[in-house]
C-alpha positions in Angstrom: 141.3 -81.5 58.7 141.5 -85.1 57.5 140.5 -88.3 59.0 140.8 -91.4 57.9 140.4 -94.6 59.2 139.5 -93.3 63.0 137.1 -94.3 65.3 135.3 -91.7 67.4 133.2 -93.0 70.1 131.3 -90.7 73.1 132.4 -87.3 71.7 130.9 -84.3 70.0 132.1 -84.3 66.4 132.3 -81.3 64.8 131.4 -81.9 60.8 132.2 -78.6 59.4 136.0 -78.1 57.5 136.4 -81.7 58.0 136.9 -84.8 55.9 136.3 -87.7 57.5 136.8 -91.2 55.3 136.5 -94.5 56.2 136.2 -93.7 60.2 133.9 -95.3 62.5 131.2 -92.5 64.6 129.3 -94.2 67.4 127.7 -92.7 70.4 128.5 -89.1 69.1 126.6 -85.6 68.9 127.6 -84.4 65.2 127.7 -80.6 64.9 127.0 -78.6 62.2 127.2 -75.2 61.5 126.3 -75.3 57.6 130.3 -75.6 56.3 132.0 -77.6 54.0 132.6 -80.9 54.7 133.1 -84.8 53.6 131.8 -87.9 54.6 133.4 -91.0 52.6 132.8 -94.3 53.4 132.4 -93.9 57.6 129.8 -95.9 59.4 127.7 -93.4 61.9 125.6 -95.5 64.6 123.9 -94.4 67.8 124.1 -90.5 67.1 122.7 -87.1 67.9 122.6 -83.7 65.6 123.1 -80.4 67.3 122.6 -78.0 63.8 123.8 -74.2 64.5 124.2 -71.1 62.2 123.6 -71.3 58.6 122.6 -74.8 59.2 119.7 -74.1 61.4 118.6 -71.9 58.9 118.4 -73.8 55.8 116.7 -76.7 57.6 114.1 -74.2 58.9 114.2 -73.2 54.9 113.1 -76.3 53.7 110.9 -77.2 56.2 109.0 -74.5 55.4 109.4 -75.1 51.9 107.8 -78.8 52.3 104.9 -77.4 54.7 103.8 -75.0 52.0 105.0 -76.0 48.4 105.8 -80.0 48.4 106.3 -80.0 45.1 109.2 -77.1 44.7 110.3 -79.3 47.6 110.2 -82.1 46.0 112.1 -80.5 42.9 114.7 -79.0 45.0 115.7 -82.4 46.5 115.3 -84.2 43.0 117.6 -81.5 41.1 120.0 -81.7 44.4 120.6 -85.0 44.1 120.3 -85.3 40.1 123.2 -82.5 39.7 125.4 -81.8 42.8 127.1 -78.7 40.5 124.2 -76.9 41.0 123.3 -77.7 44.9 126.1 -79.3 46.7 125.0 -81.9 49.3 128.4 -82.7 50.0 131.5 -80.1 49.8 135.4 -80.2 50.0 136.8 -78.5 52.4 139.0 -76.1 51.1 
């Protein structure tokens, strides 16, 4: 779903086949389970993360990853951010 220009304030937000552009999240818990999604543009203040599924998994990935090989982390996060074809930091939803 597509938001633009809202303001969401005391809720839990739910990240995941959503597209939120220039909205407003304050006070929020932002859940994600690992899903496409889009943040354009929106000012995030005051929040908490609740990560579940696939998202709990790849954190728990690259922790591990920095823990025991900082460099391949250090790669992975450069190459993320130098081609987002190859790793996609931020997706469409469909």
């Amino acid at each position: 779903m597509r938001f633009e220009k809202q303001t969401f304030e005391h809720t839990e937000v739910t990240l995941d086949e959503n597209e939120f552009v220039d909205c407003t999240i304050a006070n929020c818990t932002l859940v994600f389970h690992g899903g496409p999604m889009s943040v354009t543009r929106t000012r995030v203040a005051s929040i908490q993360y609740v990560l579940v599924d696939s998202a709990v998994h790849t954190t728990r990935f690259l922790a591990r990853l920095r823990a025991y090989n900082p460099p391949a982390f250090e790669k992975l996060m450069q190459d993320a951010l130098d081609n987002e074809q190859a790793v996609q930091l931020t997706t469409r939803p469909q």
